[in-house]
C-alpha positions in Angstrom: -44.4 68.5 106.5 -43.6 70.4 109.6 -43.4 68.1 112.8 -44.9 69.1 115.9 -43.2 70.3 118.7 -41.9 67.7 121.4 -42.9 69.7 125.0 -41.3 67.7 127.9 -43.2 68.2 131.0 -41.2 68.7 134.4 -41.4 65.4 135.6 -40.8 64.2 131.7 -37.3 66.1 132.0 -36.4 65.2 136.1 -37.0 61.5 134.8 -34.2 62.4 131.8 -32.2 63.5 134.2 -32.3 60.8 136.9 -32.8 57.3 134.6 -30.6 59.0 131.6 -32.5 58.5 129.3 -31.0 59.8 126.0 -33.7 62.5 124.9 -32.9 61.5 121.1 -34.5 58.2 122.5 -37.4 59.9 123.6 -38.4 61.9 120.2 -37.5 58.6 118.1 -40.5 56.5 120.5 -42.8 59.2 120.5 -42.7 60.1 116.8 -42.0 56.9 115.6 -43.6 54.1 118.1 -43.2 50.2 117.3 -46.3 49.9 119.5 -48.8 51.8 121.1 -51.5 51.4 123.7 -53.9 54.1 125.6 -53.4 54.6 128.8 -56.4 52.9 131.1 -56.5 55.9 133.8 -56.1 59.0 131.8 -58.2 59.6 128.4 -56.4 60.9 125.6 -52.5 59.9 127.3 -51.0 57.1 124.8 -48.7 54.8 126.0 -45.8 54.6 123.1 -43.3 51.4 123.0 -39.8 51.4 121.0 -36.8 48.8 121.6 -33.6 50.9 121.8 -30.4 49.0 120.1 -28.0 51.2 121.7 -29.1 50.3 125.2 -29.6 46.4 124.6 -32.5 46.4 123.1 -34.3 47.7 126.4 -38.0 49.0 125.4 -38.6 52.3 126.6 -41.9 53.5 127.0 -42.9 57.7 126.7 -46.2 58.4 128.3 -47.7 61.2 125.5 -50.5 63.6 125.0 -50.9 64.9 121.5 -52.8 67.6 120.3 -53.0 68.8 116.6 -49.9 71.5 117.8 -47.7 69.4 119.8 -46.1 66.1 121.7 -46.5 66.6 125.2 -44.0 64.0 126.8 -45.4 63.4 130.5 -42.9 60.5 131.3 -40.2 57.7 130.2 -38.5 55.1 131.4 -37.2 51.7 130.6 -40.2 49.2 130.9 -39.1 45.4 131.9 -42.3 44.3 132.0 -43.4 45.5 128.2 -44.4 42.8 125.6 -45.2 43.5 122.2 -48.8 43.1 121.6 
Protein backbone atom coordinates (compact mmCIF):
# COMPACT_ATOMS: atom_id res chain seq x y z
CA UNK A 1 0.00 0.00 0.00
CA UNK A 2 1.17 3.31 -1.16
CA UNK A 3 1.11 6.09 1.65
CA UNK A 4 -0.05 9.38 0.93
CA UNK A 5 1.89 12.24 0.48
CA UNK A 6 2.87 14.44 3.64
CA UNK A 7 2.29 18.39 2.18
CA UNK A 8 3.61 20.84 4.90
CA UNK A 9 1.95 24.08 4.65
CA UNK A 10 4.09 27.36 4.98
CA UNK A 11 3.41 27.99 8.43
CA UNK A 12 3.70 23.91 9.03
CA UNK A 13 7.53 24.32 7.70
CA UNK A 14 8.40 28.17 9.44
CA UNK A 15 7.18 26.34 12.69
CA UNK A 16 10.00 23.36 11.75
CA UNK A 17 12.24 25.79 11.32
CA UNK A 18 11.78 28.04 14.44
CA UNK A 19 10.66 25.23 17.36
CA UNK A 20 13.05 22.42 15.45
CA UNK A 21 11.04 20.16 15.30
CA UNK A 22 12.54 17.03 13.66
CA UNK A 23 10.33 16.51 10.50
CA UNK A 24 10.80 12.66 10.93
CA UNK A 25 8.78 13.49 14.15
CA UNK A 26 6.20 15.02 12.31
CA UNK A 27 5.41 12.06 9.63
CA UNK A 28 5.74 9.47 12.64
CA UNK A 29 2.57 11.65 14.63
CA UNK A 30 0.62 12.25 11.66
CA UNK A 31 0.74 8.73 10.19
CA UNK A 32 0.90 6.93 13.23
CA UNK A 33 -0.99 9.07 16.11
CA UNK A 34 -1.21 7.65 19.86
CA UNK A 35 -4.24 9.95 20.11
CA UNK A 36 -6.35 11.97 18.16
CA UNK A 37 -8.97 14.63 18.58
CA UNK A 38 -10.96 17.01 15.94
CA UNK A 39 -10.23 20.22 16.02
CA UNK A 40 -13.37 22.37 17.71
CA UNK A 41 -12.97 25.57 15.23
CA UNK A 42 -12.13 24.10 11.90
CA UNK A 43 -14.20 20.97 10.44
CA UNK A 44 -12.34 18.32 9.01
CA UNK A 45 -8.60 19.55 10.81
CA UNK A 46 -7.63 16.57 13.27
CA UNK A 47 -5.61 17.21 16.05
CA UNK A 48 -2.94 14.19 16.16
CA UNK A 49 -0.91 13.40 19.69
CA UNK A 50 2.49 11.24 19.77
CA UNK A 51 5.01 11.28 22.88
CA UNK A 52 8.59 11.60 21.27
CA UNK A 53 11.39 9.48 23.35
CA UNK A 54 14.07 11.26 21.77
CA UNK A 55 12.97 14.63 23.08
CA UNK A 56 11.86 13.40 26.78
CA UNK A 57 8.96 12.07 26.08
CA UNK A 58 7.51 15.67 25.08
CA UNK A 59 4.04 15.07 23.12
CA UNK A 60 3.92 16.85 20.04
CA UNK A 61 0.87 17.64 18.48
CA UNK A 62 0.54 18.12 14.18
CA UNK A 63 -2.55 19.97 13.31
CA UNK A 64 -3.74 17.76 9.93
CA UNK A 65 -6.21 17.75 7.08
CA UNK A 66 -6.51 14.62 5.13
CA UNK A 67 -7.95 13.96 1.99
CA UNK A 68 -8.07 10.50 0.22
CA UNK A 69 -4.64 11.98 -1.81
CA UNK A 70 -2.73 13.49 0.92
CA UNK A 71 -1.58 14.74 4.66
CA UNK A 72 -1.77 18.21 4.72
CA UNK A 73 0.36 19.22 7.89
CA UNK A 74 -0.98 22.85 8.93
CA UNK A 75 1.06 23.10 12.20
CA UNK A 76 3.32 21.31 15.21
CA UNK A 77 4.69 22.00 18.11
CA UNK A 78 5.36 20.58 21.45
CA UNK A 79 2.03 20.64 23.53
CA UNK A 80 2.65 20.95 27.64
CA UNK A 81 -0.68 21.05 28.25
CA UNK A 82 -1.78 17.59 26.23
CA UNK A 83 -3.24 14.63 28.30
CA UNK A 84 -4.05 11.44 26.88
CA UNK A 85 -7.64 11.02 26.76
Amino acid sequence: MKLKPLLFTLHARDAVDERQIDPDWIECTAREPEWTIPDPRNAGVEQRFRAIPHFDGRILRVACYETEKEIRILTAFFDRDARRP
